[in-house]
BALOKOL-123529 format. One record per residue (C-alpha): residue number from 1; x, y, z. Coordinates in nm, 4 decimals. Layout:
BEGIN
{num = NUM; X = X; Y = Y; Z = Z}
...
***
This chain:
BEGIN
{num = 1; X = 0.0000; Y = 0.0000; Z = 0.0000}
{num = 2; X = 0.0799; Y = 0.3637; Z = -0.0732}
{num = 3; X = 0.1712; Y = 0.6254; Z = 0.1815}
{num = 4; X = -0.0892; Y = 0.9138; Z = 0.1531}
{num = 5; X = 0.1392; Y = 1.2153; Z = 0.1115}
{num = 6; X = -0.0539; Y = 1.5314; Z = 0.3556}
{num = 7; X = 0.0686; Y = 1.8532; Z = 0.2881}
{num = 8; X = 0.0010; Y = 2.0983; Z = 0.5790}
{num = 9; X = 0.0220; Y = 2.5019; Z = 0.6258}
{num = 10; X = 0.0322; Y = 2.5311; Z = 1.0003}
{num = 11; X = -0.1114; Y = 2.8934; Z = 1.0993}
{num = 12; X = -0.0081; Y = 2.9862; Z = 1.4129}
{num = 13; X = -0.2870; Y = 3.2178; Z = 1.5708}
{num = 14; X = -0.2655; Y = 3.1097; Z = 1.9470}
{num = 15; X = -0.1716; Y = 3.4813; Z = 2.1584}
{num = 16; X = 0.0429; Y = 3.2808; Z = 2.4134}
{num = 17; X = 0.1636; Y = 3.0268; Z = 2.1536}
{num = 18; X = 0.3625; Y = 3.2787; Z = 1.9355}
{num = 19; X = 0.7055; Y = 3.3328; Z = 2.1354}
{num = 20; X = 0.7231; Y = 2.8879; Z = 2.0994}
{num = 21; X = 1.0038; Y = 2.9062; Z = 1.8329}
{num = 22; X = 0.9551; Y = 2.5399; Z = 1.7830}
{num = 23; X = 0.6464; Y = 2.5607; Z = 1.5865}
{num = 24; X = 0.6710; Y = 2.6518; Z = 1.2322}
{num = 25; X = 0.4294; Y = 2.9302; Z = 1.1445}
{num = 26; X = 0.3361; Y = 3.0075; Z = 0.7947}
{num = 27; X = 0.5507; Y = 2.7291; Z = 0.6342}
{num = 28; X = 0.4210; Y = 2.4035; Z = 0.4621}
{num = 29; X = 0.4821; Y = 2.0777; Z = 0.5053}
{num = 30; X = 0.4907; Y = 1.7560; Z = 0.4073}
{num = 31; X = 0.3264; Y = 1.4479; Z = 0.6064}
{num = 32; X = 0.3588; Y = 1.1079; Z = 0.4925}
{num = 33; X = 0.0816; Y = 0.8943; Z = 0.6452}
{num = 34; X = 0.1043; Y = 0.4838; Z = 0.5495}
{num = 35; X = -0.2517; Y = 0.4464; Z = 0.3730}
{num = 36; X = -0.4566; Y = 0.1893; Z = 0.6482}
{num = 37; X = -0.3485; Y = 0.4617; Z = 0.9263}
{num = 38; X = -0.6014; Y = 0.5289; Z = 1.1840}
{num = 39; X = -0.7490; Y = 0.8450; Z = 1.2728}
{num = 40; X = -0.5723; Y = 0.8634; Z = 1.6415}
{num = 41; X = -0.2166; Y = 0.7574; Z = 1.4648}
{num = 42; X = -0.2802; Y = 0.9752; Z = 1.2249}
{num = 43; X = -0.3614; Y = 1.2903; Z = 1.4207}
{num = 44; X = -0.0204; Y = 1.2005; Z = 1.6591}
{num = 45; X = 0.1796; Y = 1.1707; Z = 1.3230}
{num = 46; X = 0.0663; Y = 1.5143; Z = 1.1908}
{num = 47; X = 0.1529; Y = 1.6772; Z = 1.5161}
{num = 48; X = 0.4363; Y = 1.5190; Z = 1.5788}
{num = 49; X = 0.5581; Y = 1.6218; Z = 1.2400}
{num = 50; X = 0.4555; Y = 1.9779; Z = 1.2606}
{num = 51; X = 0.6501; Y = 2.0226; Z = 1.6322}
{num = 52; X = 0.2571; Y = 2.0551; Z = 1.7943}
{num = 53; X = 0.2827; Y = 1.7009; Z = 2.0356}
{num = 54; X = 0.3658; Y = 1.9288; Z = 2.3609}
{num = 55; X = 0.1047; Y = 2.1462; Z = 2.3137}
{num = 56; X = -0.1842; Y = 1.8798; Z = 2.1914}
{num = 57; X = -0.2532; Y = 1.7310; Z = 2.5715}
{num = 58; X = -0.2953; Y = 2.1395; Z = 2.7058}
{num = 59; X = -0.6730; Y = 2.2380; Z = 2.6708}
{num = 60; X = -0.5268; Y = 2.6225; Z = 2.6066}
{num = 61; X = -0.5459; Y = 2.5580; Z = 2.2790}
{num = 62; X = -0.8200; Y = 2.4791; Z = 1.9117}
{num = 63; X = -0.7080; Y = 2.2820; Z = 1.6195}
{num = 64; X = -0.9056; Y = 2.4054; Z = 1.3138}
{num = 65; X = -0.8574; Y = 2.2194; Z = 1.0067}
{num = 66; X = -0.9083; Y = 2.3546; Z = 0.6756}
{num = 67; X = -0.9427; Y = 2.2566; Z = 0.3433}
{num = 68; X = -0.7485; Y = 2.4552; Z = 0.0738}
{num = 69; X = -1.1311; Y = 2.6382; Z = 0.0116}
{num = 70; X = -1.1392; Y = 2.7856; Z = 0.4036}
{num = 71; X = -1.3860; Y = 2.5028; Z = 0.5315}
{num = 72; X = -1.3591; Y = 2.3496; Z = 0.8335}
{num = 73; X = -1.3174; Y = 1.9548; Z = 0.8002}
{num = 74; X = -1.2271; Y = 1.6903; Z = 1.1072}
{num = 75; X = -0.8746; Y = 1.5263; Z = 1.1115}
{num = 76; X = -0.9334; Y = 1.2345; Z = 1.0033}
{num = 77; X = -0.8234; Y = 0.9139; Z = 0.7863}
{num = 78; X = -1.0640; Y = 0.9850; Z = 0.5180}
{num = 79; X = -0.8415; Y = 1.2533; Z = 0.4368}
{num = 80; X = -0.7181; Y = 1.2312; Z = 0.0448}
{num = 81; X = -0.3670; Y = 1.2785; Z = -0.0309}
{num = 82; X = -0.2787; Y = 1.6501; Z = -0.1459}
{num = 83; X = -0.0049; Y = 1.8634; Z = -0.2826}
{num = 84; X = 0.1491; Y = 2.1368; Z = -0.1791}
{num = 85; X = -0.0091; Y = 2.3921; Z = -0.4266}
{num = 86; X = -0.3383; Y = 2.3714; Z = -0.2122}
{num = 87; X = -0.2261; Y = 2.2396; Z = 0.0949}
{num = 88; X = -0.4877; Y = 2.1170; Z = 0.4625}
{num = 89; X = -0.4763; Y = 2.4583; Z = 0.6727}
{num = 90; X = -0.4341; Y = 2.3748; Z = 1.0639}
{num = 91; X = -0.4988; Y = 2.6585; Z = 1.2811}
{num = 92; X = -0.3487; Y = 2.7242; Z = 1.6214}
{num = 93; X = -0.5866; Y = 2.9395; Z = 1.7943}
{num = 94; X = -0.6949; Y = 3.0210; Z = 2.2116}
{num = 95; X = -1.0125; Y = 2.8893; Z = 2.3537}
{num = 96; X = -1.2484; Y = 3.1651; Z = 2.2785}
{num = 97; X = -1.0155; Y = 3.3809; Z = 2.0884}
{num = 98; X = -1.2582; Y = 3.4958; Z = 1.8279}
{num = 99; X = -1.5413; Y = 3.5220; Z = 2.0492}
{num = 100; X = -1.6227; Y = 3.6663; Z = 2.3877}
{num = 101; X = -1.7667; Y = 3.3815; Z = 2.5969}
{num = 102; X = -2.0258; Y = 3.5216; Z = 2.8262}
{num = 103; X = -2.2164; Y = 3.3934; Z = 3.1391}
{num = 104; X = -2.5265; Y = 3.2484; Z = 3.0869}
{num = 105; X = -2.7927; Y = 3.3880; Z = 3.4196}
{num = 106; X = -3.1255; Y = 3.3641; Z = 3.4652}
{num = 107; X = -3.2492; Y = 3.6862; Z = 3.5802}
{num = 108; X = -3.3484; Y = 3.7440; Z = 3.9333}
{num = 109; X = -3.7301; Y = 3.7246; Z = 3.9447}
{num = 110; X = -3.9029; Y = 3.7118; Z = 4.2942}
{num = 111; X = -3.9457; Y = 3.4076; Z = 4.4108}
{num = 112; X = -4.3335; Y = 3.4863; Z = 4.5185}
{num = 113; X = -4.4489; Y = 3.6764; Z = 4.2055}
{num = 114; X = -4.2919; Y = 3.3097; Z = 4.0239}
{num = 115; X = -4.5307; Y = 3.1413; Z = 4.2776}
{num = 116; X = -4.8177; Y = 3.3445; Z = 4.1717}
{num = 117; X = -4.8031; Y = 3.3124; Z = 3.7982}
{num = 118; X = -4.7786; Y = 2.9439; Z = 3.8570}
{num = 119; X = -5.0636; Y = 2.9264; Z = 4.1085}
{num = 120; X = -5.2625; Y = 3.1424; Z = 3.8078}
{num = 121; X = -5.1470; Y = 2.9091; Z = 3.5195}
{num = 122; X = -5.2578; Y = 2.6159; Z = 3.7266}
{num = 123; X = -5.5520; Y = 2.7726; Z = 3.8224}
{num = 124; X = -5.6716; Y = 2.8523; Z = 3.4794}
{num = 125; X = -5.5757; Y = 2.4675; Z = 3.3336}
{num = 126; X = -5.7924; Y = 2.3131; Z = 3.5951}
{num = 127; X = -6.1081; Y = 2.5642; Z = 3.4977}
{num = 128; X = -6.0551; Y = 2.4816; Z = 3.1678}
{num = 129; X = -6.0545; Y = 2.0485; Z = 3.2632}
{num = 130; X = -6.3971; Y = 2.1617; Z = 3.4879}
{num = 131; X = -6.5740; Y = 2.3120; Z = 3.1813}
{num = 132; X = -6.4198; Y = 2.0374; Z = 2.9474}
{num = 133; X = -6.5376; Y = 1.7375; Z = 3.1654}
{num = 134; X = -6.8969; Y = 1.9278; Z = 3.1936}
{num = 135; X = -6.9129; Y = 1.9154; Z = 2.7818}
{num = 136; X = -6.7511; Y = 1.5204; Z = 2.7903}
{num = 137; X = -7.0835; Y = 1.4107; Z = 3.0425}
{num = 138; X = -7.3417; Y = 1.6224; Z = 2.8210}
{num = 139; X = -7.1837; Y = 1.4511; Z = 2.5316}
{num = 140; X = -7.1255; Y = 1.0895; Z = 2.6763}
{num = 141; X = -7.4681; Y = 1.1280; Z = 2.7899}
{num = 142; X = -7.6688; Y = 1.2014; Z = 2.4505}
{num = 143; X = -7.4060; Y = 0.8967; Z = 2.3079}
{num = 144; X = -7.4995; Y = 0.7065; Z = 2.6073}
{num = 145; X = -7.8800; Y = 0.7512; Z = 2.4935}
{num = 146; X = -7.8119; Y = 0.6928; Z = 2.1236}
{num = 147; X = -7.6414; Y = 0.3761; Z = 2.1705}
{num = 148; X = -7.9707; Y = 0.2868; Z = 2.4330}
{num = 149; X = -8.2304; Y = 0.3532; Z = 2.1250}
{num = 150; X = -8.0017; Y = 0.1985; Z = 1.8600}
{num = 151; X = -7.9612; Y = -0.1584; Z = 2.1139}
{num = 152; X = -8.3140; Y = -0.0853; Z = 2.2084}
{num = 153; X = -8.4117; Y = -0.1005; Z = 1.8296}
{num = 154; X = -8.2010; Y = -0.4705; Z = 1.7860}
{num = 155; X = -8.3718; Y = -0.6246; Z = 2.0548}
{num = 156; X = -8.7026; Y = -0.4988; Z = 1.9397}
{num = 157; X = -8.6084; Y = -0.6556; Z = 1.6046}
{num = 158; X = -8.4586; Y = -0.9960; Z = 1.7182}
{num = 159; X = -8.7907; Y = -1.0480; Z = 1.9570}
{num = 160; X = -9.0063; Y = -0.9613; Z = 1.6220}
{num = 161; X = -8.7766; Y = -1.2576; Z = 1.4530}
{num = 162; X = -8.8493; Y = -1.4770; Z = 1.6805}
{num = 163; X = -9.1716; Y = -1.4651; Z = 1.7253}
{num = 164; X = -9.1810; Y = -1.4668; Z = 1.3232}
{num = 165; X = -8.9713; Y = -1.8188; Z = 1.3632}
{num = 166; X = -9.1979; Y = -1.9657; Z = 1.6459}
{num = 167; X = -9.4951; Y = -1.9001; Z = 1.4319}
{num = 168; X = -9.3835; Y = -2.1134; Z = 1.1759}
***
């Protein structure tokens, strides 16, 4: 089997990362990958070969890989062999550096008026079931009576036949 032949441009955006003179910034290189690799070998060869091991296990830090496009893609083995004319992009960059994380709160609402709106929600649910279960009885009760004429009517009918068959 072939070695797929991964051509990387490492981008080195990370604030505190940029004094670490042994990562290559800007540069592209070359990462031979034997083809039945799998994805966890795979990721340690690429950083391994681009100087990024010590900094892989520290959770200061994203990986962002790009396709020669701009999209972001995972680091994977499905990757397809490349050359170096339109190399994988792999971004360096800080947790939240391109966006201001902000803490999610619940406002502060008193704790009684809370109370109250749930008393008056409940409150207006059961109503509703009352006047609901007042329409279900009129209703079960004129279905009640239908279904009284209707078996009313068949046993009115099966006496007639039987008389009808004693007669004969």
């Amino acid at each position: 089997m072939r070695n797929k032949e991964l051509w990387f441009q490492v981008r080195l955006l990370s604030h505190k990362l940029r004094e670490d003179h042994s990562i290559s910034d800007g540069g592209v290189v070359c990462v031979s990958i034997p083809a039945q690799t799998s994805t966890l070998q795979l990721k340690y060869q690429v950083y391994r070969q681009l100087n990024l091991v010590h900094i892989v296990d520290e959770e200061k830090v994203v990986f962002k890989l790009r396709d020669p496009s701009g999209a972001l893609i995972p680091l994977s083995n499905q990757l397809e062999s490349n050359d170096s004319s339109r190399p994988f992009i792999l971004e360096v960059v800080d947790i939240h550096q391109h966006i201001e994380a902000t803490d999610w709160q619940t406002p502060d609402i008193d704790r009684t008026e809370n109370l109250t709106s749930q008393i008056g929600s409940l409150n207006d649910r059961v109503e509703d079931l009352e006047h609901r279960m007042d329409d279900l009885s009129e209703d079960y009760a004129d279905k009640l009576a239908e279904e009284l004429q209707f078996l009313s009517n068949q046993t009115a009918d099966l006496r007639k036949l039987m008389v009808d068959n004693k007669d004969e």
